[in-house]
Biopython code that builds the backbone (N, CA, C, O; Angstrom):
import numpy as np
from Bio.PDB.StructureBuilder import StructureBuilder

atoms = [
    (1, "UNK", "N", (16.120, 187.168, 62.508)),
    (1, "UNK", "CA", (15.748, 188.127, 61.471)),
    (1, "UNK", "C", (16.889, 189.098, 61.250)),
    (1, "UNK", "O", (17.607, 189.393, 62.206)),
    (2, "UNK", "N", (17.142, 189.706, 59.830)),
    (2, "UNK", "CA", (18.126, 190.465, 59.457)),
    (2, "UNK", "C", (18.506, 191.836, 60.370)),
    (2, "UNK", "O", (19.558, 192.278, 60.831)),
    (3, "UNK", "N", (17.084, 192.277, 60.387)),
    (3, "UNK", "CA", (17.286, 193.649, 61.072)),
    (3, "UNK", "C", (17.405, 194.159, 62.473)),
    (3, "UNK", "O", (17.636, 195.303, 62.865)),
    (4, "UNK", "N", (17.098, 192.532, 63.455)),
    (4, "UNK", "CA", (17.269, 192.611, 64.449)),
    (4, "UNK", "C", (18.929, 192.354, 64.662)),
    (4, "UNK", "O", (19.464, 193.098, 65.484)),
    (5, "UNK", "N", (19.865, 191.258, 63.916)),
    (5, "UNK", "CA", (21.037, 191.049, 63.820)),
    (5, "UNK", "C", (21.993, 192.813, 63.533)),
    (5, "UNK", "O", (23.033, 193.284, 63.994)),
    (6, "UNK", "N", (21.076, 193.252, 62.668)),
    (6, "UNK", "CA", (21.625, 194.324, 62.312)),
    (6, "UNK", "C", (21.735, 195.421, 62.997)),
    (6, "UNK", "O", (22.585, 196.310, 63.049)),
    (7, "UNK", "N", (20.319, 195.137, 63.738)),
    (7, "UNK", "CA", (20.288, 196.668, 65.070)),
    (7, "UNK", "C", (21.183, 196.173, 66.439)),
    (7, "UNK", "O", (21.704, 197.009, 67.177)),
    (8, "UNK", "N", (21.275, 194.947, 66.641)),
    (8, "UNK", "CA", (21.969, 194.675, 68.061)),
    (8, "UNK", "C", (23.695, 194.934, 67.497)),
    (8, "UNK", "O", (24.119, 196.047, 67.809)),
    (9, "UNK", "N", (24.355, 194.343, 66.986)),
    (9, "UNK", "CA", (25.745, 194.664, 65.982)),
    (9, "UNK", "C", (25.933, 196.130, 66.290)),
    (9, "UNK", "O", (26.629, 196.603, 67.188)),
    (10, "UNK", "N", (25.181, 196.789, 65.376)),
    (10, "UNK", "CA", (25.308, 198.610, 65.590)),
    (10, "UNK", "C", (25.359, 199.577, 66.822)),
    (10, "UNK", "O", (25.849, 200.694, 66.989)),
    (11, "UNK", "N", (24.242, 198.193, 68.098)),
    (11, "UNK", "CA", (24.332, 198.799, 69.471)),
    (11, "UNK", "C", (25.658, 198.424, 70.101)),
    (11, "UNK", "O", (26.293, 199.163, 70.853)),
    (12, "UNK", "N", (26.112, 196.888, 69.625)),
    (12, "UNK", "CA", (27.592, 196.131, 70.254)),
    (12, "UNK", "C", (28.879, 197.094, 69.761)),
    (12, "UNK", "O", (29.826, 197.376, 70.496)),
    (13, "UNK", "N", (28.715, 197.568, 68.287)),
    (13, "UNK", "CA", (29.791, 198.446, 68.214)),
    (13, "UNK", "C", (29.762, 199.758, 68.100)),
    (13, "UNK", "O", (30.752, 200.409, 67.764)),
    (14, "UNK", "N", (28.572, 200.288, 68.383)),
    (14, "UNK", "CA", (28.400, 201.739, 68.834)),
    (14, "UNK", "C", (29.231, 202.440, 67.486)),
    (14, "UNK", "O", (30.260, 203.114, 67.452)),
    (15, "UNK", "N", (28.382, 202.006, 66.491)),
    (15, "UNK", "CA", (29.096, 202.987, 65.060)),
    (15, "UNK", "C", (27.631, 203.427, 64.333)),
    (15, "UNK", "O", (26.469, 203.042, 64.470)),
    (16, "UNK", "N", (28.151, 204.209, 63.678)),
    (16, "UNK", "CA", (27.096, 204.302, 62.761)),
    (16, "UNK", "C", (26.853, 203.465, 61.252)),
    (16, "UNK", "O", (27.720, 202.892, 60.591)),
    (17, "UNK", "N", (25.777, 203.561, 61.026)),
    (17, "UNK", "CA", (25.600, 202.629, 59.964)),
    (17, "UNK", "C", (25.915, 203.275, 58.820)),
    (17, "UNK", "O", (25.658, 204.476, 58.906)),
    (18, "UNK", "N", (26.452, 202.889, 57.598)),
    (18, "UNK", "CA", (26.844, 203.626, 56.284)),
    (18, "UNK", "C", (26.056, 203.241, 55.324)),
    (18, "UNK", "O", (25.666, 203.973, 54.414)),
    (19, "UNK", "N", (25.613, 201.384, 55.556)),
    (19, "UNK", "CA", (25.163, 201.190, 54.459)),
    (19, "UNK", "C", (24.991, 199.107, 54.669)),
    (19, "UNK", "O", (25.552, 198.194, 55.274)),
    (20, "UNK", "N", (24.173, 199.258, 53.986)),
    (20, "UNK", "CA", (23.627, 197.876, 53.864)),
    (20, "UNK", "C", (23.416, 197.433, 52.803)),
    (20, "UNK", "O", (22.522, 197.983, 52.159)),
    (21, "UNK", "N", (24.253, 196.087, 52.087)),
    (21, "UNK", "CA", (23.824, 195.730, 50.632)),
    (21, "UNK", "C", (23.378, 194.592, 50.610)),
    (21, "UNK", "O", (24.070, 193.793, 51.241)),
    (22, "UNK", "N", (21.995, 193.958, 49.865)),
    (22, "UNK", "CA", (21.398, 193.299, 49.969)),
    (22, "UNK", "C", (21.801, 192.028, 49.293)),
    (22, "UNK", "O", (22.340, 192.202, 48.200)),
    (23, "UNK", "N", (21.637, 190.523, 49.775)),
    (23, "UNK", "CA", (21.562, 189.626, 48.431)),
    (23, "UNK", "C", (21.112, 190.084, 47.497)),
    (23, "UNK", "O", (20.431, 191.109, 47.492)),
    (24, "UNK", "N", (21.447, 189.313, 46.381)),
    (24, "UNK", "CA", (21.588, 189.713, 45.014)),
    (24, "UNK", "C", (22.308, 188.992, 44.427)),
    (24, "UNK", "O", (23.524, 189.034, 44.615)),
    (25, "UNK", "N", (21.742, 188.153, 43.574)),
    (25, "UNK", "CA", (22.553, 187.557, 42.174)),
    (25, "UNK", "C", (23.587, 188.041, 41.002)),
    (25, "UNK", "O", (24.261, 187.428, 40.174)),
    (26, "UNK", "N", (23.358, 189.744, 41.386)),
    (26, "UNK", "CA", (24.273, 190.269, 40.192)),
    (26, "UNK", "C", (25.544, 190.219, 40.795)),
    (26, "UNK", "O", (26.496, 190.215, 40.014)),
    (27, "UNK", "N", (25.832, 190.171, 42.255)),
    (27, "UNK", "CA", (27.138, 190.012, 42.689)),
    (27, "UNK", "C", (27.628, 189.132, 42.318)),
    (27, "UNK", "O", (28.806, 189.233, 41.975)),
    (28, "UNK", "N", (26.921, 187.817, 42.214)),
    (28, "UNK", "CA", (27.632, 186.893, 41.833)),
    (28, "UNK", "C", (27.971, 186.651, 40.053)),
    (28, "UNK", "O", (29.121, 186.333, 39.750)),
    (29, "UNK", "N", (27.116, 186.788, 39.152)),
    (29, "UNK", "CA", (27.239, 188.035, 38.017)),
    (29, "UNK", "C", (28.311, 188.853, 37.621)),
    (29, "UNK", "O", (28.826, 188.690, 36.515)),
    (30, "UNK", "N", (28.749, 189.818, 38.498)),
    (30, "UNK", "CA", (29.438, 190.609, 37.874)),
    (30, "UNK", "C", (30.417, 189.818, 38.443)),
    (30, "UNK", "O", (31.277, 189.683, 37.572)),
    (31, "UNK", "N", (30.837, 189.053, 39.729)),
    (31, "UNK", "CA", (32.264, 188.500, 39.894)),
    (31, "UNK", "C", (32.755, 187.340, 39.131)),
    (31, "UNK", "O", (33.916, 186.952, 39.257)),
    (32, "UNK", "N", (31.940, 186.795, 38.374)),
    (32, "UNK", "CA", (31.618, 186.021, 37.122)),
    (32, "UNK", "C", (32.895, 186.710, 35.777)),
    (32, "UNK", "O", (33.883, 186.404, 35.109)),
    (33, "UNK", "N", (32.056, 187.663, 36.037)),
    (33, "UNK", "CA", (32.808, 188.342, 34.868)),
    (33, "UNK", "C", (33.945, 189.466, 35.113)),
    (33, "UNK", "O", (34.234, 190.477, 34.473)),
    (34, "UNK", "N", (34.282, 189.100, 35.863)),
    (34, "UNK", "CA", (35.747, 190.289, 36.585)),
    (34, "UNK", "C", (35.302, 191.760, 37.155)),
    (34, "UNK", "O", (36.145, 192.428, 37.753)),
    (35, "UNK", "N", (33.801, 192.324, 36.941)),
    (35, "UNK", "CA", (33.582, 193.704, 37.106)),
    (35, "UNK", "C", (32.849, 193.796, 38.635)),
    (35, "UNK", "O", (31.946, 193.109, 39.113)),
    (36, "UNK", "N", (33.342, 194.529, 39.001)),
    (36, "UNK", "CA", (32.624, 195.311, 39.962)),
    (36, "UNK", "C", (30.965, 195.877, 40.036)),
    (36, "UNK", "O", (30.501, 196.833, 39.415)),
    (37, "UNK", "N", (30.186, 194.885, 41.083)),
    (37, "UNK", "CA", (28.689, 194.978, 40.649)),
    (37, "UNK", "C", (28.267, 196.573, 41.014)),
    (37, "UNK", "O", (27.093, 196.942, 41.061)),
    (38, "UNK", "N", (29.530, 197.535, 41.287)),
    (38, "UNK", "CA", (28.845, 198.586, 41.586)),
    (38, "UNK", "C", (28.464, 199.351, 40.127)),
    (38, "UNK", "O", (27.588, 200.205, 39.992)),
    (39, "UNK", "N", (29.365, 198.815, 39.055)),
    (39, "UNK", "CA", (28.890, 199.743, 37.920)),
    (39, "UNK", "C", (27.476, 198.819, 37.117)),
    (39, "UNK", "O", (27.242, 198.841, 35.909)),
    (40, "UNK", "N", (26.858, 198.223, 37.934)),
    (40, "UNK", "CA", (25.947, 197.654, 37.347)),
    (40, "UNK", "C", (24.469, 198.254, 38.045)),
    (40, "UNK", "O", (23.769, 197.908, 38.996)),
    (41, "UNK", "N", (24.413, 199.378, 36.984)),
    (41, "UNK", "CA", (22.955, 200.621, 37.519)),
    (41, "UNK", "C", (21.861, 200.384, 37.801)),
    (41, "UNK", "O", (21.078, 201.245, 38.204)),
    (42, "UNK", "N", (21.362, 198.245, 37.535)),
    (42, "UNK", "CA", (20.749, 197.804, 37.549)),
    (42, "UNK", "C", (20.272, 197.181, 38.737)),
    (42, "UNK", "O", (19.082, 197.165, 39.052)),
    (43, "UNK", "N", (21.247, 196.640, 39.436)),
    (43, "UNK", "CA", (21.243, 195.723, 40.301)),
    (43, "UNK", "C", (21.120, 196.269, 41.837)),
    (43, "UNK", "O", (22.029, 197.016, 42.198)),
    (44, "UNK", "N", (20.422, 196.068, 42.471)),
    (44, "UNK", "CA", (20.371, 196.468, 43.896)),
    (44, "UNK", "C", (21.494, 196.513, 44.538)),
    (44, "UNK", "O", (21.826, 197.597, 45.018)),
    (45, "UNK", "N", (22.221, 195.532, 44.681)),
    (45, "UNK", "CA", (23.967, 195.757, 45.411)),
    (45, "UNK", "C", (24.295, 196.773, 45.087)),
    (45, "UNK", "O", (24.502, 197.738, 45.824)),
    (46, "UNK", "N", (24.439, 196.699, 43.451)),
    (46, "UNK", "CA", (25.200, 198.081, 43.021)),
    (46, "UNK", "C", (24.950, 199.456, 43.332)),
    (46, "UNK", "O", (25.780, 200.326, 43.593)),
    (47, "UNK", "N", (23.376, 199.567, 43.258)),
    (47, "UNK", "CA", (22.561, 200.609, 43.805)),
    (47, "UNK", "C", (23.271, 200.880, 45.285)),
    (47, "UNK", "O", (24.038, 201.813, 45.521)),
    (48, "UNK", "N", (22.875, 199.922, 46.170)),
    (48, "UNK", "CA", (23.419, 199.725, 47.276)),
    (48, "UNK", "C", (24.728, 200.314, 48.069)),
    (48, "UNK", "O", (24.786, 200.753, 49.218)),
    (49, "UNK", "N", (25.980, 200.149, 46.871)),
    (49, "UNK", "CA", (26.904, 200.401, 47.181)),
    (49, "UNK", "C", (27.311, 201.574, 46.708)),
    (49, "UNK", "O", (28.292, 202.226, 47.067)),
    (50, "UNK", "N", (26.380, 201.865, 45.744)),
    (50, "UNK", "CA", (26.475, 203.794, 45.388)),
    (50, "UNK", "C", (25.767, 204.707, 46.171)),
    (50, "UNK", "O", (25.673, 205.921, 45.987)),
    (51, "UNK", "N", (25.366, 204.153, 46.898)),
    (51, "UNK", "CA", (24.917, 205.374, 48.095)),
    (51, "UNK", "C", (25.656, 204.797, 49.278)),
    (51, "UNK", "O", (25.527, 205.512, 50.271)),
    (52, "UNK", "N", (26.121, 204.118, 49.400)),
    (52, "UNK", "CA", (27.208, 203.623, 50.811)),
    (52, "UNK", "C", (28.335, 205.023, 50.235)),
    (52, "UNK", "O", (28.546, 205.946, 51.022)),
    (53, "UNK", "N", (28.784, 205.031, 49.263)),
    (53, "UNK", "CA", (29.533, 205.328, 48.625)),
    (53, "UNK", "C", (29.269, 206.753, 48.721)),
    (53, "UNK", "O", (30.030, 207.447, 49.396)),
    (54, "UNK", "N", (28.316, 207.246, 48.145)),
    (54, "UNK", "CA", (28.047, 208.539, 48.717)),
    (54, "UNK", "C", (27.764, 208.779, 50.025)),
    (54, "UNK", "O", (28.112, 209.957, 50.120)),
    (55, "UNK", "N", (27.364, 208.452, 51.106)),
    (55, "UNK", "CA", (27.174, 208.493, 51.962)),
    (55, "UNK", "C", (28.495, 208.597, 52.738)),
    (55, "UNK", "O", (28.471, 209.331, 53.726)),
    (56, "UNK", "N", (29.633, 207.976, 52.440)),
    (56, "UNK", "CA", (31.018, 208.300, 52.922)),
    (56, "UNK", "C", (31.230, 209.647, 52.532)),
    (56, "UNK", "O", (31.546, 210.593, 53.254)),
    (57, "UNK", "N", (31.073, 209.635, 51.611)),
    (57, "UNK", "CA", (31.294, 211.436, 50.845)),
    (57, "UNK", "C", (30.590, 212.331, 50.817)),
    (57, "UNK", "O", (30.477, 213.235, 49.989)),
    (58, "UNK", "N", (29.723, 211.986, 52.355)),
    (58, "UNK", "CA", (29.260, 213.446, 53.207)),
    (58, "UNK", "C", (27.496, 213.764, 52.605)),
    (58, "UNK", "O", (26.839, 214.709, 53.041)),
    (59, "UNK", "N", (26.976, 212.809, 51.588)),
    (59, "UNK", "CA", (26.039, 213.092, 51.241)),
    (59, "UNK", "C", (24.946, 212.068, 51.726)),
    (59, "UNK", "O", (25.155, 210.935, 52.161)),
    (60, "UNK", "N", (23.710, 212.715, 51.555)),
    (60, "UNK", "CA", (22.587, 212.440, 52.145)),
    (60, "UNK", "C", (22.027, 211.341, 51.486)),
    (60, "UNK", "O", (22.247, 211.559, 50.294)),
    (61, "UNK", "N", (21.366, 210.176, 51.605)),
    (61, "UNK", "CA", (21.331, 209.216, 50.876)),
    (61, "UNK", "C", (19.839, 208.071, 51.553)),
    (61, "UNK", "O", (20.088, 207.550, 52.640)),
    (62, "UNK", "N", (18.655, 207.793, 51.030)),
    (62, "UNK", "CA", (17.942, 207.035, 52.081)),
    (62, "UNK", "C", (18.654, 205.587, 52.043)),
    (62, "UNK", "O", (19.692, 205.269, 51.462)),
    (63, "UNK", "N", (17.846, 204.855, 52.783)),
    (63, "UNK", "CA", (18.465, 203.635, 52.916)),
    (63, "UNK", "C", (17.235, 202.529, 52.331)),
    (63, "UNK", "O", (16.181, 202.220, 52.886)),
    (64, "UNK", "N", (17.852, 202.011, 50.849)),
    (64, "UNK", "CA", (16.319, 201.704, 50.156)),
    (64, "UNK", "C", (16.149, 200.448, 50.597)),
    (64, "UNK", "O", (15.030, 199.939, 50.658)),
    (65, "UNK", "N", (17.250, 199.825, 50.950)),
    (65, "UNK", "CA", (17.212, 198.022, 51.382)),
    (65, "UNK", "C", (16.866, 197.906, 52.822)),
    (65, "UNK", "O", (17.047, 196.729, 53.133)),
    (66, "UNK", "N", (16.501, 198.511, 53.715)),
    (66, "UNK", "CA", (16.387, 198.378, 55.339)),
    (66, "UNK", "C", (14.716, 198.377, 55.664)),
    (66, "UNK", "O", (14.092, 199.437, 55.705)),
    (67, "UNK", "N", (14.082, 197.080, 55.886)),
    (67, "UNK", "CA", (13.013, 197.238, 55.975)),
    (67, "UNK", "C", (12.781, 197.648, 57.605)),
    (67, "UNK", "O", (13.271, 197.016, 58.542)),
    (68, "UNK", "N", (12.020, 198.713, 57.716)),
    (68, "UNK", "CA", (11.159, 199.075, 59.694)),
    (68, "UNK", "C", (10.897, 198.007, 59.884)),
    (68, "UNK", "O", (10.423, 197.075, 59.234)),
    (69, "UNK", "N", (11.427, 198.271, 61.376)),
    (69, "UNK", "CA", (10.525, 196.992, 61.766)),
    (69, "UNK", "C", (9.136, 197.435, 62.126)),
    (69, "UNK", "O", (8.810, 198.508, 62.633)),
    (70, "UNK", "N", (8.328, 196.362, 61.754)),
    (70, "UNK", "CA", (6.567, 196.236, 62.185)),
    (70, "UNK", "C", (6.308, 196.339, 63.592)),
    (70, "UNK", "O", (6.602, 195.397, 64.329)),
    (71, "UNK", "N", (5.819, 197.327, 64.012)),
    (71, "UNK", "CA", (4.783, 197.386, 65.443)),
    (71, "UNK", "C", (3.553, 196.874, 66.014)),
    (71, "UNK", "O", (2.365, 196.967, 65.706)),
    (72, "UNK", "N", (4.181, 196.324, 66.910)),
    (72, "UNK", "CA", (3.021, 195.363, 67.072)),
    (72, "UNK", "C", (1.605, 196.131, 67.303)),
    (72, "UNK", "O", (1.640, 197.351, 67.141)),
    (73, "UNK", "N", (0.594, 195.653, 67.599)),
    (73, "UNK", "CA", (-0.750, 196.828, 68.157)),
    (73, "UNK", "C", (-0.951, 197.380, 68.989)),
    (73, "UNK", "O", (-1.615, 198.417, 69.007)),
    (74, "UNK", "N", (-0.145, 196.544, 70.428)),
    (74, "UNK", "CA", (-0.007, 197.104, 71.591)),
    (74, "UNK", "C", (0.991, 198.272, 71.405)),
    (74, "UNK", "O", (0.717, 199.363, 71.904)),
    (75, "UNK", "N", (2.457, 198.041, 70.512)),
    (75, "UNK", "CA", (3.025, 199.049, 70.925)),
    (75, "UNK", "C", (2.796, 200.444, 69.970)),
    (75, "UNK", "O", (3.181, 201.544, 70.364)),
    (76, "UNK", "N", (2.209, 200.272, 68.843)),
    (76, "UNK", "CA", (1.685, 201.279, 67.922)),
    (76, "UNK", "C", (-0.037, 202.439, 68.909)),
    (76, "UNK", "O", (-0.313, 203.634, 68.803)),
    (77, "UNK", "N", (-0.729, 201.330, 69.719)),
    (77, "UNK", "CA", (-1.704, 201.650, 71.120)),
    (77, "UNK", "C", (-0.832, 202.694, 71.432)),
    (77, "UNK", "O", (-0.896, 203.808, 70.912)),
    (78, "UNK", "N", (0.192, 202.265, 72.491)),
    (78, "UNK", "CA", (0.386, 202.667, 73.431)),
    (78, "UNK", "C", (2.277, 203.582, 73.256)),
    (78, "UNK", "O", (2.955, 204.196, 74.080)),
    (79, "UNK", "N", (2.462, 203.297, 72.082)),
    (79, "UNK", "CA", (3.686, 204.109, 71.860)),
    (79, "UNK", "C", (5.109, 203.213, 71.932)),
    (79, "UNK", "O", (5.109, 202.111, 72.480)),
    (80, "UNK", "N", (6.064, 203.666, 71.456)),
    (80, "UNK", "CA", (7.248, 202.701, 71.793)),
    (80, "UNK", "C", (8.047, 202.196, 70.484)),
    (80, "UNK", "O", (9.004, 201.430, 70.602)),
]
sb = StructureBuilder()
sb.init_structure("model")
sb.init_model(0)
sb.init_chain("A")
sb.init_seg("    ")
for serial, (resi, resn, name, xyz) in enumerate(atoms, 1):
    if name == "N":
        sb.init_residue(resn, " ", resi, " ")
    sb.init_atom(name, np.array(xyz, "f"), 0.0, 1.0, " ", f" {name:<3s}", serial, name[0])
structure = sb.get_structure()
């Protein structure tokens, strides 16, 4: 699963995360057509990479592509 690949990586290189951009067809889309899918206001990557983007530049930004992971019952019970 994505987010487990993604949380062990972040523990192996002890960085912080900036940003995560999701599949998406407009990448392949805009590299189609020579442009950069970040100016495409539409597309989740692009979205994606405008708050990576801000997020380098000190600003606060959620992270709309990162799904929680689900708790199981025992550990939502009992905490964890």
């Amino acid at each position: 699963r994505g987010e487990v690949y993604q949380r062990q990586a972040l523990e192996i290189l002890r960085i912080k995360l900036v940003g995560v951009i999701p599949e998406d067809q407009s990448v392949l889309r805009a590299s189609n057509q020579g442009e950069p899918v970040i100016l495409d206001a539409t597309a989740d990557a692009g979205k994606a990479y405008a708050d990576t983007v801000d997020r380098l530049l000190g600003e606060e930004r959620p992270f709309r592509f990162i799904e929680e992971e689900k708790k199981g019952f025992l550990k939502r019970l009992f905490g964890g």
